[in-house]
C-alpha positions as YAML, in Angstrom:
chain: A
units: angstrom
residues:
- id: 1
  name: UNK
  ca: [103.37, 107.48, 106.96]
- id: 2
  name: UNK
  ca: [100.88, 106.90, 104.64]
- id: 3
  name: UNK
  ca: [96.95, 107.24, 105.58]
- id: 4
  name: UNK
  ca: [96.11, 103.97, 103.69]
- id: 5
  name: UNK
  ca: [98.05, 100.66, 102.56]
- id: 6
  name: UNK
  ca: [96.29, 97.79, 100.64]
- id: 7
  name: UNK
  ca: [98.87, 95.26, 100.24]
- id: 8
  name: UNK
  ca: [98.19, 92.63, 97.58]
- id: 9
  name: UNK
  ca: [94.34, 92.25, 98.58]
- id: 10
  name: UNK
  ca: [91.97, 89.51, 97.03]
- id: 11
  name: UNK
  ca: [89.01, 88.93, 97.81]
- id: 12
  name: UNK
  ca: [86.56, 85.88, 97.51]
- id: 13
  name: UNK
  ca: [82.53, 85.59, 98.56]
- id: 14
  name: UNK
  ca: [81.18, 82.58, 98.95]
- id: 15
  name: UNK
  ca: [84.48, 80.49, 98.29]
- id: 16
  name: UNK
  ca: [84.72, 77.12, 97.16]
- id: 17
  name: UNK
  ca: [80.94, 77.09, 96.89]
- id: 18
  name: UNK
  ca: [78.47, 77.26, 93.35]
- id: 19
  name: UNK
  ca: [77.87, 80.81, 93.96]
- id: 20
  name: UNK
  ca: [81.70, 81.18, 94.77]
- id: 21
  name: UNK
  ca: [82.38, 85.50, 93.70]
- id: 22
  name: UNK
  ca: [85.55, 86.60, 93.20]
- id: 23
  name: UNK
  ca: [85.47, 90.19, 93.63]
- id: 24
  name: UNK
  ca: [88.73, 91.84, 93.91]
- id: 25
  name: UNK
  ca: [92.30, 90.05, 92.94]
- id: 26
  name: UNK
  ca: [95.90, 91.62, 93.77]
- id: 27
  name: UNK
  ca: [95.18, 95.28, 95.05]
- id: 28
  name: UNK
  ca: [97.99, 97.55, 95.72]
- id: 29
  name: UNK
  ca: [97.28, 100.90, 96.62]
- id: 30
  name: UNK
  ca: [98.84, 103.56, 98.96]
- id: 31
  name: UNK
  ca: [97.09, 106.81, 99.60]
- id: 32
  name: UNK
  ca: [98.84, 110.01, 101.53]
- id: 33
  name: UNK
  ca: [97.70, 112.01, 103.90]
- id: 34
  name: UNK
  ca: [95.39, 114.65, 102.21]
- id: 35
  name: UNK
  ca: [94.82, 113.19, 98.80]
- id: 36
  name: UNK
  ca: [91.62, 112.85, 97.51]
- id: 37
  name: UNK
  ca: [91.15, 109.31, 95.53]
- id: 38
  name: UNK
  ca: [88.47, 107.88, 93.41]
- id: 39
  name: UNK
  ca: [87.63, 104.94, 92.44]
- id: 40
  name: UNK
  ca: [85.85, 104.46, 89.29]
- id: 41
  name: UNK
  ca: [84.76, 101.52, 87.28]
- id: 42
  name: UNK
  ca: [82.15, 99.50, 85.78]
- id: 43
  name: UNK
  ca: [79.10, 98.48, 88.54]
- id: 44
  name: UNK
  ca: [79.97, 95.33, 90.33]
- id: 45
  name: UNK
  ca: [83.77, 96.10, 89.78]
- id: 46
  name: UNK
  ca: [84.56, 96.02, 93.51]
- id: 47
  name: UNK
  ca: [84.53, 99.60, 94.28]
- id: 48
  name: UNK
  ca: [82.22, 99.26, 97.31]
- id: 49
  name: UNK
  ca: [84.15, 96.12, 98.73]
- id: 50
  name: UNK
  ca: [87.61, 98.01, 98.52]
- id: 51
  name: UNK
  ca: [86.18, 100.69, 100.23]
- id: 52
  name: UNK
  ca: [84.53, 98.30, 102.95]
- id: 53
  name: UNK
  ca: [88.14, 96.54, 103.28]
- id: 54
  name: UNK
  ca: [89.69, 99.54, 103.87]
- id: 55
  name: UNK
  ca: [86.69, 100.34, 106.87]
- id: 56
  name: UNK
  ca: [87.37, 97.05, 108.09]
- id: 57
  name: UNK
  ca: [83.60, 95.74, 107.57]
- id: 58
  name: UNK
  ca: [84.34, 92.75, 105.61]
- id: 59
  name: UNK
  ca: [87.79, 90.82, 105.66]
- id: 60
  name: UNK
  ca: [90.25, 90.53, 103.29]
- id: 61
  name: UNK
  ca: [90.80, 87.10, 101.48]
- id: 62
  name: UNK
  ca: [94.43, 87.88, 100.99]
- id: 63
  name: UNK
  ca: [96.87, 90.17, 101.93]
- id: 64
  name: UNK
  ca: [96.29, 93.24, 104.95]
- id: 65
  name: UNK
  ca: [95.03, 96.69, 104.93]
- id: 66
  name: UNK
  ca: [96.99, 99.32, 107.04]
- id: 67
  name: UNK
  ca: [95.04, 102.61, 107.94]
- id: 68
  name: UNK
  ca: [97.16, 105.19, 109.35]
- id: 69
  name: UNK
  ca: [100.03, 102.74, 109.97]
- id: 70
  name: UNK
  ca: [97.75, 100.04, 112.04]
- id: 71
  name: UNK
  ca: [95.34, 97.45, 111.05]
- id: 72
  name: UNK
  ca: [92.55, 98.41, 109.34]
- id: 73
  name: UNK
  ca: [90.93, 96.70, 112.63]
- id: 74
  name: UNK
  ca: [92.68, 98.56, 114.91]
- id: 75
  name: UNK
  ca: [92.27, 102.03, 113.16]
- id: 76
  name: UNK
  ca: [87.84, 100.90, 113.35]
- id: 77
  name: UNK
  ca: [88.27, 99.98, 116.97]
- id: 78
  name: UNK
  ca: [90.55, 103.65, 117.37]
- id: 79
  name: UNK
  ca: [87.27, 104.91, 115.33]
- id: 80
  name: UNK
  ca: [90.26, 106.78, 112.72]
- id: 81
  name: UNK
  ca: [87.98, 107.33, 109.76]
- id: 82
  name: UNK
  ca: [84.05, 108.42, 109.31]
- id: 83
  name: UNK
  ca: [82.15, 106.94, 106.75]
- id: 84
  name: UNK
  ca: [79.42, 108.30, 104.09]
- id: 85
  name: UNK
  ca: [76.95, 106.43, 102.31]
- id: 86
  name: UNK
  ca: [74.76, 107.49, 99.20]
- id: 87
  name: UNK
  ca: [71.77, 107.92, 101.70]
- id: 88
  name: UNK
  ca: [72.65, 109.97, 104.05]
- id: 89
  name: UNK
  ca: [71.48, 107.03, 106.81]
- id: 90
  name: UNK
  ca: [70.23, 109.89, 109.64]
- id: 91
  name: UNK
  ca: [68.64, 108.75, 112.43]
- id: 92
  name: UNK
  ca: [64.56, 110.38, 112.40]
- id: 93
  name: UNK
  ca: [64.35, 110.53, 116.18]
- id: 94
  name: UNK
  ca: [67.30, 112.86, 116.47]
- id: 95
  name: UNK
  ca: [67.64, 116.54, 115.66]
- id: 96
  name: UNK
  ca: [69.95, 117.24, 113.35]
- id: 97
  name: UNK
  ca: [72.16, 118.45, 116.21]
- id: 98
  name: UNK
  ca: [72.07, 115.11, 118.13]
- id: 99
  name: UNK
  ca: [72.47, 113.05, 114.95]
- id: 100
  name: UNK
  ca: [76.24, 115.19, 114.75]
- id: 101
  name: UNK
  ca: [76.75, 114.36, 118.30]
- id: 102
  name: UNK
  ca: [76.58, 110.10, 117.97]
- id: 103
  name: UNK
  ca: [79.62, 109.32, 117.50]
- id: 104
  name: UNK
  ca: [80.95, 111.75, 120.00]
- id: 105
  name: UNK
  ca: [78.58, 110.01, 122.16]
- id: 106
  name: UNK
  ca: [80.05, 107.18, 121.70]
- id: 107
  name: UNK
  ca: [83.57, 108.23, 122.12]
- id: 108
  name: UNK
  ca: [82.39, 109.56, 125.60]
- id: 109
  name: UNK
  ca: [82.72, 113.26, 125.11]
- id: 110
  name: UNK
  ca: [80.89, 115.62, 127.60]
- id: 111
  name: UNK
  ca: [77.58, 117.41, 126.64]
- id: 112
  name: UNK
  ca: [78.68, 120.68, 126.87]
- id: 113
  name: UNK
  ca: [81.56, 119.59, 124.65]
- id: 114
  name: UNK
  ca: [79.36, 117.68, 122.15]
- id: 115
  name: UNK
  ca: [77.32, 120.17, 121.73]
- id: 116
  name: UNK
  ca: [80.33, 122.76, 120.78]
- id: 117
  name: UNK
  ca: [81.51, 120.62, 118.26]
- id: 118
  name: UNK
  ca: [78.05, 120.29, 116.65]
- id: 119
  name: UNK
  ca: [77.83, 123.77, 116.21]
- id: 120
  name: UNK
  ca: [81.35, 124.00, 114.66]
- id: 121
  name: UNK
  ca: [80.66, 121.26, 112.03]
- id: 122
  name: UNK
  ca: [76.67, 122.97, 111.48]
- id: 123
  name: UNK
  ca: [79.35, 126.11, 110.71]
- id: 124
  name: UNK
  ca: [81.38, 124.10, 108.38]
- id: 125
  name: UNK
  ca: [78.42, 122.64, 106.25]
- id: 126
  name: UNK
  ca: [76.23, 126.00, 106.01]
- id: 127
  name: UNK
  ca: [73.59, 125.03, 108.17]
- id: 128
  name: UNK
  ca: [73.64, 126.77, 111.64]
- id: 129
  name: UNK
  ca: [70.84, 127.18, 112.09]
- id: 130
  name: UNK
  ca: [69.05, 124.02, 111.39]
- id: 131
  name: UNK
  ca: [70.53, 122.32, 114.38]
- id: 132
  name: UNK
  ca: [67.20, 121.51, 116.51]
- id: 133
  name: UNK
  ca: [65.53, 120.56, 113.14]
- id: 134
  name: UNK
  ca: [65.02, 117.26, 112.58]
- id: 135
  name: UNK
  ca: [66.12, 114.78, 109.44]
- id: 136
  name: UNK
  ca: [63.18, 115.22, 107.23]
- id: 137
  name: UNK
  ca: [62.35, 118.57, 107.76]
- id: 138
  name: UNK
  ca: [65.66, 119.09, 104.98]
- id: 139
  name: UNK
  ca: [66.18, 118.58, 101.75]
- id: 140
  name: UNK
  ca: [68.03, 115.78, 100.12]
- id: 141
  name: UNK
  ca: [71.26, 118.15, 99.94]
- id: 142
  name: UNK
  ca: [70.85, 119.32, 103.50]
- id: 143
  name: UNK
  ca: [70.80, 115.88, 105.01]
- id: 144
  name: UNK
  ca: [74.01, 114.90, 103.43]
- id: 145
  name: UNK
  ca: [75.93, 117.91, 104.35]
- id: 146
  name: UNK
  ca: [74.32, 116.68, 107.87]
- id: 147
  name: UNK
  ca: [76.14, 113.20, 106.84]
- id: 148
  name: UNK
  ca: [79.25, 114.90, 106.47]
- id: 149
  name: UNK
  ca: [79.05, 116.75, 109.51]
- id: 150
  name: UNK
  ca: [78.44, 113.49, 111.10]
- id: 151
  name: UNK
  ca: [81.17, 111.71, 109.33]
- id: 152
  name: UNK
  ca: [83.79, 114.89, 110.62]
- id: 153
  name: UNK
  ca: [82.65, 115.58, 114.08]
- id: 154
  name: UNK
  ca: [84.89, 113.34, 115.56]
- id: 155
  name: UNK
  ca: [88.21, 114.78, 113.98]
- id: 156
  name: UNK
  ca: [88.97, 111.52, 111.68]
- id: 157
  name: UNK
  ca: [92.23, 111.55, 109.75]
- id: 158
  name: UNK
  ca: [90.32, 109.70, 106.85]
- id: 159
  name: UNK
  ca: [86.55, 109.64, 105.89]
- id: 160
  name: UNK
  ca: [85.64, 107.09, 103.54]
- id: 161
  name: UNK
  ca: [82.39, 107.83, 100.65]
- id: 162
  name: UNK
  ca: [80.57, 105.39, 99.22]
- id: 163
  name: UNK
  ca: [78.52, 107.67, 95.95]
- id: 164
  name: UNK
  ca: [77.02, 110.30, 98.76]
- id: 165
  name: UNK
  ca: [75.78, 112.27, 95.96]
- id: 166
  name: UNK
  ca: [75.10, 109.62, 93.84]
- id: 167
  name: UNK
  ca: [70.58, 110.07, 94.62]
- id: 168
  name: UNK
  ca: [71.04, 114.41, 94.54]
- id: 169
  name: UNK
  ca: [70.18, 116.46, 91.29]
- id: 170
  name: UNK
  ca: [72.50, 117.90, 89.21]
- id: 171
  name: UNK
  ca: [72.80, 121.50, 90.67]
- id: 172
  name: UNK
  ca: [72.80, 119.91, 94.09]
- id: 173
  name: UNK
  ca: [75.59, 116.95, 93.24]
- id: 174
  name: UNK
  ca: [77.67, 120.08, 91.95]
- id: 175
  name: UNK
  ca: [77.02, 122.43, 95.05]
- id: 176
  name: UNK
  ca: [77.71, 119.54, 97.24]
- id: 177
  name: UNK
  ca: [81.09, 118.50, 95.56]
- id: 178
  name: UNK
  ca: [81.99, 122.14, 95.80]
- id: 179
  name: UNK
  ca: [81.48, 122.37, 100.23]
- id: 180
  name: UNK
  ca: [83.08, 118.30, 100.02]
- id: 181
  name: UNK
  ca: [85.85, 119.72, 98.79]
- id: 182
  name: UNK
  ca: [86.49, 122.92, 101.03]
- id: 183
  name: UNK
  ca: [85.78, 121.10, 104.31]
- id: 184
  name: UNK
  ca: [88.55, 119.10, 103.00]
- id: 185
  name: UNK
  ca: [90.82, 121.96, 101.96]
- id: 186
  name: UNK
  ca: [90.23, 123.30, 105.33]
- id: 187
  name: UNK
  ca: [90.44, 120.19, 107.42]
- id: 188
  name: UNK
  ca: [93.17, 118.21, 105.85]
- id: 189
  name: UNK
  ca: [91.36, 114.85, 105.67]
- id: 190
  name: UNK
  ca: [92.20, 112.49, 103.43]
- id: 191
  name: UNK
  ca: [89.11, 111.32, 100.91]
- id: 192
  name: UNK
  ca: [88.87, 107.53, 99.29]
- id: 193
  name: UNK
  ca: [85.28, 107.97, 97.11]
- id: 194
  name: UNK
  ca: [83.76, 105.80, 95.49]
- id: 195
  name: UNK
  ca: [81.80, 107.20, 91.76]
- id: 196
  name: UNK
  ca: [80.57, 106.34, 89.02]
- id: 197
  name: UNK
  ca: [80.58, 109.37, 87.54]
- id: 198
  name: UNK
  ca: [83.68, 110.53, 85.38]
- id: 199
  name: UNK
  ca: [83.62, 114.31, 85.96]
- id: 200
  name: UNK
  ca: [82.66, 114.01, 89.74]
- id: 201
  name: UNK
  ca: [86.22, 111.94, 89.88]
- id: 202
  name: UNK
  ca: [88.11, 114.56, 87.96]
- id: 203
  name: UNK
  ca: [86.57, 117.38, 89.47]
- id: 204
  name: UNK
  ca: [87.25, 115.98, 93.24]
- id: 205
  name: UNK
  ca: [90.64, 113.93, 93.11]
- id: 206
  name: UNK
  ca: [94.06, 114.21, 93.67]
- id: 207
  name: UNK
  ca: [94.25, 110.55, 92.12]
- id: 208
  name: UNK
  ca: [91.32, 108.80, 90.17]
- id: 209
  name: UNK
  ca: [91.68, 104.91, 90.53]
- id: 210
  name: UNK
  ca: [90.34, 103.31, 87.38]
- id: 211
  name: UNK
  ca: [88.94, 99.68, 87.77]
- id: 212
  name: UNK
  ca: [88.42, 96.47, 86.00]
- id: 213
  name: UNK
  ca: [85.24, 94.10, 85.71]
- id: 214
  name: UNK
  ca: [85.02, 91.60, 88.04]
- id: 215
  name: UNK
  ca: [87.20, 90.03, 89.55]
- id: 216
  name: UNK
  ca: [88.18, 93.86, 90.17]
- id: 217
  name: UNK
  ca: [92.00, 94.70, 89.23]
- id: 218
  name: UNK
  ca: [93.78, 98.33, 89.77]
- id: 219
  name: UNK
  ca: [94.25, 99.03, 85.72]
- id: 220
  name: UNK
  ca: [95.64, 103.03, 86.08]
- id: 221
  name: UNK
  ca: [95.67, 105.55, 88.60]
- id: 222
  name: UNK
  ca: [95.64, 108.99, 87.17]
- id: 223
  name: UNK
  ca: [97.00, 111.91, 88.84]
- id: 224
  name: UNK
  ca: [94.85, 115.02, 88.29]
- id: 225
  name: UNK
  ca: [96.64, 118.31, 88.24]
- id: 226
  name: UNK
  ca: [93.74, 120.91, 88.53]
- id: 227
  name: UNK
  ca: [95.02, 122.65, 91.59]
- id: 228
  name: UNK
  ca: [93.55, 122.53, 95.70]
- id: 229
  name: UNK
  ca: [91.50, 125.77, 95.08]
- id: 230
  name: UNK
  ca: [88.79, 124.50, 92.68]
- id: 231
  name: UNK
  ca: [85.90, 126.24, 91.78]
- id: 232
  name: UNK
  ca: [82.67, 126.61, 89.28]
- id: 233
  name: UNK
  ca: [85.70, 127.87, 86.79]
- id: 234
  name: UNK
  ca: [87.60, 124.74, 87.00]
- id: 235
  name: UNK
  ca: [84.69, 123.17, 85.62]
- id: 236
  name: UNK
  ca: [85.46, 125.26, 81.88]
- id: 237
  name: UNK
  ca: [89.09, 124.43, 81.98]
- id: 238
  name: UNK
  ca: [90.65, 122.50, 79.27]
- id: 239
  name: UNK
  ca: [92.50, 120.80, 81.40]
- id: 240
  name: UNK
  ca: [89.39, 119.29, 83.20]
- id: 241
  name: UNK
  ca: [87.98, 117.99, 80.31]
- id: 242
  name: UNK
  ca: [91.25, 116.55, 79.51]
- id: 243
  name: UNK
  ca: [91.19, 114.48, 82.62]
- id: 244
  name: UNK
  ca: [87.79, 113.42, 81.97]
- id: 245
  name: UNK
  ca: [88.74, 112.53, 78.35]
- id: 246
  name: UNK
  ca: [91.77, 110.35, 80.21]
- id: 247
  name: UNK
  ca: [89.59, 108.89, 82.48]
- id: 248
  name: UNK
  ca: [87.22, 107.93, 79.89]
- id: 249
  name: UNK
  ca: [89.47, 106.03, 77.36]
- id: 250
  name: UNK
  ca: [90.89, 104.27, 80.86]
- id: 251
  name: UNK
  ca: [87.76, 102.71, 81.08]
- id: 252
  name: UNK
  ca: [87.33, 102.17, 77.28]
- id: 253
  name: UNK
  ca: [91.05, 100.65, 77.00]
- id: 254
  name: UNK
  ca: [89.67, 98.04, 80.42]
- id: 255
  name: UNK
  ca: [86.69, 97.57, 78.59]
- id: 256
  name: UNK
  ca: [88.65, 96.29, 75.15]
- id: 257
  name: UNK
  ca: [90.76, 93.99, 77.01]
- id: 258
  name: UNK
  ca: [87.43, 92.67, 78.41]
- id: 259
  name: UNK
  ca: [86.22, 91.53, 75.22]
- id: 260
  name: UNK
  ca: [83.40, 93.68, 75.78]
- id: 261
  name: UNK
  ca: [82.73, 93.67, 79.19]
- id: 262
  name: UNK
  ca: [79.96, 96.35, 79.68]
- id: 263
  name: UNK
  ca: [80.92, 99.78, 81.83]
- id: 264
  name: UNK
  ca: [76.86, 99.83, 82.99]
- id: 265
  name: UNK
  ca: [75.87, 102.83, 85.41]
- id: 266
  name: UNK
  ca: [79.99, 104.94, 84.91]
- id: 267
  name: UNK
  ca: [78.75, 108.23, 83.81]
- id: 268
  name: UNK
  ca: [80.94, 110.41, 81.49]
- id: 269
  name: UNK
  ca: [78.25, 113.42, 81.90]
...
């Protein structure tokens, strides 16, 4: 069964008025359990609203989504996915511990439970010993790998990124892809991420998705070969700046057909 299903999905703001937007038109996609897929294209492509059909925030104007063989509706009532945002959205009032433990909260877990799993997901991210901390007492980095935690605690099958790293530093964006991608290894979630950055895509995905201007069409999907065990190396391969150089005349190929259409804010760095 596969994790996610978008089945011929359009999507229209605003329709039939002046300020009528139509954002995405005819997306098929199907994503496995345990792949890792990007999407990447020009800002204002429809990356974000894909990503928000898929979550089950906004509605589809056409066609269904199916997360883990149920609505997309369903699978957000069932709570079957965590989401991450580019700011890591922690709540100041709560340690860093009882931001981990919210939506175990709300699932109804016991204390003594919660407070287990906390401590297993502080493990996971590096930070054990930050748990009676609170939010901005840590660094940028530190309060997204608290995100993550956050986004994990609750076992999901699928956790959903919009650009988490997107506001970090360089070195940071890099260390963080790095633990992203072994909590993945180690927990077998499945990964839809949104980037705009071309060697964040490559270096993270199974799959990268490459999209069109608006209204937002699937153009390519590339499969990227670079191996589950990735590390600092991987970065000096060949074969990674092949991808990116794939990746990158993607775009420039959507961006010809476009007559022009600018790629504003995708990063080839």
């Amino acid at each position: 069964m596969n994790a996610v299903v978008v089945n011929r999905v359009s999507k229209v703001f605003n329709p039939g008025t002046p300020n009528q937007v139509d954002a995405l038109v005819d997306i098929e996609l199907s994503i496995e359990p345990g792949d890792f897929v990007s999407l990447i294209g020009p800002s204002g492509c429809g990356k974000s609203t894909l990503l928000r059909l898929i979550a089950n925030l906004i509605e589809p104007s056409q066609g269904d989504v199916l997360v883990n063989g149920k609505s997309a509706a369903q699978a957000r009532i069932d709570q079957d996915y965590g989401m991450a945002f580019q700011q890591a959205g922690l709540f100041d009032w709560r340690s860093v511990e009882k931001n981990i433990e919210l939506p175990l909260e709300l699932k109804g877990w016991d204390k003594a439970k919660r407070r287990a799993r906390a401590q297993e997901m502080l493990e996971l991210v590096k930070l054990p010993d930050f748990a009676r901390h609170m939010p901005w007492q840590l660094s940028g980095g530190m309060q997204q790998r608290v995100a993550i935690a956050r986004a994990l605690a609750a076992h999901p099958q699928l956790l959903l990124m919009d650009e988490p790293f997107g506001a970090l530093d360089e070195m940071t964006r890099e260390h963080m892809q790095a633990e992203l991608l072994n909590i993945c290894n180690q927990t077998g979630t499945t990964v839809v991420f949104v980037t705009h950055s071309i060697p964040e895509a490559v270096y993270l995905s199974t799959r990268v998705v490459v999209m069109s201007p608006r209204p937002g069409r699937i153009t390519e999907i590339i499969d990227v070969d670079l191996g589950r065990d990735r590390t600092e190396d991987t970065r000096e391969r060949d074969a990674f700046y092949g991808k990116i150089t794939e990746v990158r005349e993607a775009l420039r190929s959507v961006e010809a057909v476009s007559h022009g259409a600018g790629f504003g804010g995708v990063d080839d760095r």
